[in-house]
ZAMARGU-4260 file (C-alpha; in steps of 0.2 Angstrom, whole numbers, plus 5000, padded with zeros to 4 digits):
<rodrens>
0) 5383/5032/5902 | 5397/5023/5894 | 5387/5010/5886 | 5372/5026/5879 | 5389/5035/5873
5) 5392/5018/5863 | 5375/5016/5858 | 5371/5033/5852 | 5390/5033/5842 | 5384/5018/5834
10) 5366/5026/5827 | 5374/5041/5821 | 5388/5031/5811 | 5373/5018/5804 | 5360/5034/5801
15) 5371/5042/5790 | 5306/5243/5857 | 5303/5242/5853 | 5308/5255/5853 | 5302/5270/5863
20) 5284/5273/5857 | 5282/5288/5846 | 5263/5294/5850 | 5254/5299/5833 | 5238/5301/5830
25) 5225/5309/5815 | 5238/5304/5803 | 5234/5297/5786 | 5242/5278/5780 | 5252/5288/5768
30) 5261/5297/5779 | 5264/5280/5790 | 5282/5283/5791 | 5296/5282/5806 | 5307/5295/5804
35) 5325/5292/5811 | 5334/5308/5820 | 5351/5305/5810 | 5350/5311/5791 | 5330/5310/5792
40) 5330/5292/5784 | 5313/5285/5781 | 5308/5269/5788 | 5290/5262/5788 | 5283/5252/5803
45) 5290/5233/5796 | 5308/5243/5792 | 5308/5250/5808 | 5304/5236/5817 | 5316/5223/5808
50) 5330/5236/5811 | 5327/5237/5830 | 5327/5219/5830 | 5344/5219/5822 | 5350/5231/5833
55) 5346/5222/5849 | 5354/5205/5842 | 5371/5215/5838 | 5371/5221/5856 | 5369/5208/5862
60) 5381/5197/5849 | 5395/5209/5856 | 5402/5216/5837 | 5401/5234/5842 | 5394/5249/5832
65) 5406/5243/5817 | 5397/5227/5817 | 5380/5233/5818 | 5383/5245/5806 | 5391/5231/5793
70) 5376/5220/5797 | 5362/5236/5793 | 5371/5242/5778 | 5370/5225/5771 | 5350/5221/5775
75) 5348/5239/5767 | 5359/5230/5751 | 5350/5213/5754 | 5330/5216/5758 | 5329/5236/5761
80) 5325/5231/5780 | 5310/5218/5775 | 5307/5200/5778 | 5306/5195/5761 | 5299/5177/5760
85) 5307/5173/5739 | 5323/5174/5731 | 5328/5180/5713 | 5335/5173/5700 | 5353/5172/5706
90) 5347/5164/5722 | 5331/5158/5722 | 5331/5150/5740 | 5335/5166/5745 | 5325/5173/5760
95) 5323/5185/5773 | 5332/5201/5779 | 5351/5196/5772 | 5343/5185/5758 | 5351/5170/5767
100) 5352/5154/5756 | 5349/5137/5760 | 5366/5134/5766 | 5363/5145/5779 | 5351/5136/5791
105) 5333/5131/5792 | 5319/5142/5783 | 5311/5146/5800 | 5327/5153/5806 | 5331/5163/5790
110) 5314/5171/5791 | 5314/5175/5808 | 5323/5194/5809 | 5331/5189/5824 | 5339/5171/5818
115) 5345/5177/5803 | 5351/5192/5813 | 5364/5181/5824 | 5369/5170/5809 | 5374/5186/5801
120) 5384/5192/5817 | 5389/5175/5819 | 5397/5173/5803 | 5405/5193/5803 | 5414/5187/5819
125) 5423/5170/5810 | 5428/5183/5796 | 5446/5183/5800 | 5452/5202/5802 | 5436/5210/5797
130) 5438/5224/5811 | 5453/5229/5801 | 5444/5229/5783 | 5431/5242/5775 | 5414/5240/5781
135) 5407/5234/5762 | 5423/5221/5761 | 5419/5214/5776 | 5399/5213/5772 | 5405/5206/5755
140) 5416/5192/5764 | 5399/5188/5774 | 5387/5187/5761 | 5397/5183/5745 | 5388/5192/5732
145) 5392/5194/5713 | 5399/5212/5718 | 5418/5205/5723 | 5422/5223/5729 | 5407/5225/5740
150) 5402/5242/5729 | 5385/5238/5732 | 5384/5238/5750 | 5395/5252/5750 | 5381/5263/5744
155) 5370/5261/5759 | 5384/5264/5770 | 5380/5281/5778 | 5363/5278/5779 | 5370/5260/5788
160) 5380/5271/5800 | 5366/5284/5802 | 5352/5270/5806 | 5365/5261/5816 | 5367/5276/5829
165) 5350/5279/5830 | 5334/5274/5842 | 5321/5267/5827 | 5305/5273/5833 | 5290/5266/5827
170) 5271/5278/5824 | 5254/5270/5824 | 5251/5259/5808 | 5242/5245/5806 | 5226/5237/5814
175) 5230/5233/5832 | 5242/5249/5834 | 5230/5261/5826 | 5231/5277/5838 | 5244/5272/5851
180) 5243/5288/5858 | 5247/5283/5876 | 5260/5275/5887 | 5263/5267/5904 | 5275/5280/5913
185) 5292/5269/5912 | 5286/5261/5896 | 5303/5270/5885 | 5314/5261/5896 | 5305/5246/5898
190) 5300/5244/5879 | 5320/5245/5875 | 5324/5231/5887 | 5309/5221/5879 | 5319/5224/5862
195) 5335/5218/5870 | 5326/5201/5876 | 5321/5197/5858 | 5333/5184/5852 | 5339/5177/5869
200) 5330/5159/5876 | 5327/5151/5892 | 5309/5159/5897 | 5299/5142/5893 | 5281/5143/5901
205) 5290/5159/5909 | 5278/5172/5903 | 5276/5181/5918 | 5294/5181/5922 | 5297/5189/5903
210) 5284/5202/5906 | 5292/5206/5925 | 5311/5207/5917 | 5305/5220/5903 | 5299/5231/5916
215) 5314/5229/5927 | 5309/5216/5938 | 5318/5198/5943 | 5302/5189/5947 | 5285/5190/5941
220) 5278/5188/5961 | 5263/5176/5954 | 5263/5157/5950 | 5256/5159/5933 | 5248/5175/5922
225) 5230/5169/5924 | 5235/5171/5945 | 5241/5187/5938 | 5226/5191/5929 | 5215/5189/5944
230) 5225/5201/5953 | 5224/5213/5940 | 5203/5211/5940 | 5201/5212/5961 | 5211/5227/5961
235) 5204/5233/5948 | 5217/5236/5936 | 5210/5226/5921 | 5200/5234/5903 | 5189/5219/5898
240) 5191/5217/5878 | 5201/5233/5878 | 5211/5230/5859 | 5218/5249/5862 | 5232/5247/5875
245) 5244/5258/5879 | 5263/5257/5875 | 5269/5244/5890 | 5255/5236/5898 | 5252/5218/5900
250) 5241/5206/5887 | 5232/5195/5892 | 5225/5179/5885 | 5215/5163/5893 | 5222/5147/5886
255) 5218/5127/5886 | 5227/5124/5902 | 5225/5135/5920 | 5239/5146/5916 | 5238/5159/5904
260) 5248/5168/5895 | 5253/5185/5895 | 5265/5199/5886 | 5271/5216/5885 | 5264/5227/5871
265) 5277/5237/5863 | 5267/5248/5852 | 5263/5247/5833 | 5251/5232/5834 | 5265/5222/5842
270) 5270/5211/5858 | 5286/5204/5865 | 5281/5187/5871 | 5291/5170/5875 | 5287/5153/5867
275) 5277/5158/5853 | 5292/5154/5838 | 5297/5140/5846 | 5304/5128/5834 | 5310/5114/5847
280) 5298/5111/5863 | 5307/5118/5880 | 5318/5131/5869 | 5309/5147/5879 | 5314/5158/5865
285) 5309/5177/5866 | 5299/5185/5849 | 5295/5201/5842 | 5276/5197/5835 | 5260/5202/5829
290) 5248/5205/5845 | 5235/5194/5833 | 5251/5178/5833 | 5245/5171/5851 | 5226/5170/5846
295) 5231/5162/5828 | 5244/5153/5832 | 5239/5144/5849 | 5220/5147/5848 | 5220/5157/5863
300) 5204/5170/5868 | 5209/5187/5873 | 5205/5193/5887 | 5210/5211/5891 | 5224/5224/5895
305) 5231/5227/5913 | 5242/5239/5919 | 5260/5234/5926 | 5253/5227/5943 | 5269/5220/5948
310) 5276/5220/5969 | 5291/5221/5974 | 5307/5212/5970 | 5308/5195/5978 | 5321/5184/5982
315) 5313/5168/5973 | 5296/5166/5964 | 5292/5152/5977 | 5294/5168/5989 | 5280/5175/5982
320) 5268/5160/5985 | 5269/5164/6004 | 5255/5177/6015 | 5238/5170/6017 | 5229/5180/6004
325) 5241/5174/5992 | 5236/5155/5995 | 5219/5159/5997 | 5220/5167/5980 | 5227/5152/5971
330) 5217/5142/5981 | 5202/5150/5974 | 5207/5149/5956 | 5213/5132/5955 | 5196/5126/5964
335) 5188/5132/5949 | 5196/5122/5935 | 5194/5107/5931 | 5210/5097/5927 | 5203/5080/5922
340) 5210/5070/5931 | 5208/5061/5948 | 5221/5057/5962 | 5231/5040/5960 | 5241/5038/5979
345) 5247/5023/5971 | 5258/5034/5955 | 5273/5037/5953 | 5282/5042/5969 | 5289/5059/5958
350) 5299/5065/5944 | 5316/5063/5953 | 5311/5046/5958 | 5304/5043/5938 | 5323/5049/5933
355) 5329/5035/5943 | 5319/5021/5936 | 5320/5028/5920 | 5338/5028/5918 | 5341/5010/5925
360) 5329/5005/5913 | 5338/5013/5899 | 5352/5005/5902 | 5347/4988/5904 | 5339/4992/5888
365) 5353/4995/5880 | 5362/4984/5884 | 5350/4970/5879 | 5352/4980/5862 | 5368/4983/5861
370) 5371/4963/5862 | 5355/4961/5851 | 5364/4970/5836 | 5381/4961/5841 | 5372/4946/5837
375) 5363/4951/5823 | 5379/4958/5814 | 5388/4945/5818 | 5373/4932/5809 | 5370/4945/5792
380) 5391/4944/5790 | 5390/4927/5794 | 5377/4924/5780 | 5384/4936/5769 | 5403/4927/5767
385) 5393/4910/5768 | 5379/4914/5755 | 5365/4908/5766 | 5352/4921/5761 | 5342/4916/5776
390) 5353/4919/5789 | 5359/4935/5781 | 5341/4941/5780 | 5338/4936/5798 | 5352/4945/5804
395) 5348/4962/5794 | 5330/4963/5800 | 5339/4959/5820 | 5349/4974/5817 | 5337/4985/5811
400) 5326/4979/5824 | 5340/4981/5839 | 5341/4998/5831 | 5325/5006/5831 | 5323/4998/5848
405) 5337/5009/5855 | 5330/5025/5849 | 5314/5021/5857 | 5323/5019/5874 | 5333/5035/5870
410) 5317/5045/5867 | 5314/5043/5886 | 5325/5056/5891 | 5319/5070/5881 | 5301/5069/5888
415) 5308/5065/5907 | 5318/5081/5902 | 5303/5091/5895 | 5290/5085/5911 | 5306/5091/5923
420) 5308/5105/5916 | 5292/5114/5919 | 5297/5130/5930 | 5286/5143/5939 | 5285/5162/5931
</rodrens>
């Protein structure tokens, strides 16, 4: 561990719910608004939506009604509640809903409602004092505009604190959403703990666990959503091709692999689902998208909507592998795919095991390079003071070679890490 520490010091130095569905139907796209209960502030569906998105992160960030009220008033400033994807002329790397700037982060995370949500928060909380100051001084100190008295976040402010208060409720626009004139019984409560999920990590290849926890439940009960799925068929609980959902129920979609995938609708066109934003394999990060983002993005075919077919609580999803139907069930579906491979009883003898060999491996490795790059330093300085070019050039190329070779034993451990790390929903 010593000698990786040393290693990994050395390349570093060298590298320089959404909202409670509102049911609407026969209305027109121009009168497409959601209408907030506090001082009858008009948002439309991508306001609405963006501001309940913001909401959940400042929950959940822990800054209070004071936060979330200096966080609103200054998107209202910034972007009027909208993802805007360009900048002006002042700050032409400007994006998303507080028009962060480069400096701020990656692109991905700027124009995603919840990341640039928790930098804001983030930031708010490392202003020193900023409980104690006026709301638009403190959104000044955040966002550093050309207003140095904060005067123009100032103007949204009671519309800040009357959204801030408030449950954003979201109507029927849109393609997918068009007429969500019903909802699961439960769906209120479960939709709000769906918008609270948004932003947070640790559900990869969990979609079934994500889908149980939004409607109150620790497990999922099934080893994956297609197992899930073909419960919902037998027990007749599926809508084949049904693209009119109502507010709560399950999505589902077949994928390349056996398992499936599967998320909550929340209304308006839109699903909470796990993975789907991802930026680094394995993060398990939980999204506010398009119901349409799982076809487009993963090339997924959809299958249909089921109602909240979920058992009881259990103590461990490996619980709910056990009763003979259950097995035969799995046993059924898995005889039916085809995984493309064929047994090998002389592989590997498991991950654990892998870890093992790995890791020795990777330190002998190292080792050799850490004695390669000794040597080769020691020849390119050697060269260098002497100015005998071909030593020097000898011992450059060893280092670079000694180098590369140690980040390619390094890159072991994420993928031993990413095989490991595959858990059951």
């Amino acid at each position: 561990m010593i000698i990786k520490l040393m290693v990994a010091g050395a390349l570093l130095a060298t590298s320089a719910c959404l909202i409670p569905p509102l049911a609407i139907a026969g209305k027109d796209a121009d009168s497409c608004k959601a209408v907030q209960t506090l001082n009858k502030v008009n948002l439309d569906a991508e306001q609405a939506a963006n501001l309940a998105v913001l909401l959940g992160v400042g929950d959940r960030s822990g800054v209070g009604e004071a936060g979330k009220v200096i966080a609103v008033m200054a998107a209202l400033t910034e972007s009027s509640l909208r993802n805007v994807d360009h900048g002006d002329t002042a700050g032409p790397d400007s994006r998303g809903l507080f028009q962060q700037r480069d400096g701020w982060g990656p692109l991905a995370v700027r124009m995603d409602p919840a990341g640039a949500s928790d930098l804001f928060y983030t930031a708010l909380a490392n202003v020193p004092g900023w409980t104690a100051m006026l709301p638009w001084q403190a959104a000044q100190e955040v966002q550093r505009s050309a207003f140095a008295d904060g005067e123009n976040y100032h103007k949204n402010y009671d519309a800040a604190v009357s959204l801030a208060r408030s449950t954003p409720r979201v109507n029927s626009c849109g393609g997918w959403g068009a007429g969500d004139t019903e909802a699961l019984p439960g769906a209120d409560a479960s939709v709000s703990r769906a918008l609270r999920l948004v932003g947070s990590h640790g559900y990869y290849q969990l979609c079934a666990r994500l889908a149980s926890n939004i409607w109150g439940r620790p497990y999922s009960g099934y080893y994956s959503a297609a197992e899930q799925w073909l419960q919902m068929v037998s027990s007749g609980n599926a809508h084949p091709n049904d693209r009119r959902p109502p507010v709560g129920a399950l999505l589902f979609w077949s994928t390349d692999g056996p398992y499936g995938h599967v998320a909550v609708y929340v209304g308006n066109g839109r699903i909470v689902s796990n993975d789907i934003g991802d930026r680094t394999p394995g993060d398990g990060g939980v999204y506010l998208v398009d119901v349409g983002a799982i076809e487009q993005r993963w090339g997924a075919t959809y299958l249909w909507v089921g109602t909240t077919d979920l058992p009881k609580p259990m103590k461990s999803d490996y619980s709910a592998l056990t009763g003979a139907r259950r097995h035969i069930r799995m046993l059924s579906f898995y005889y039916t795919q085809d995984p493309g491979v064929s047994p090998n009883s002389n592989g590997l003898p498991g991950l654990p095991a892998l870890r093992e060999i790995v890791g020795a491996l990777q330190t002998f490795g190292l080792v050799i390079c850490v004695a390669a790059l000794i040597i080769s330093a020691g020849a390119w300085a050697m060269g260098s003071f002497g100015s005998n070019a071909h030593y020097a050039g000898k011992g450059k190329v060893g280092c670079l070679i000694a180098a590369g070779a140690a980040v390619l034993i390094a890159s072991a451990n994420p993928i031993i890490r990413f095989f490991s790390g595959i858990q059951i929903g």
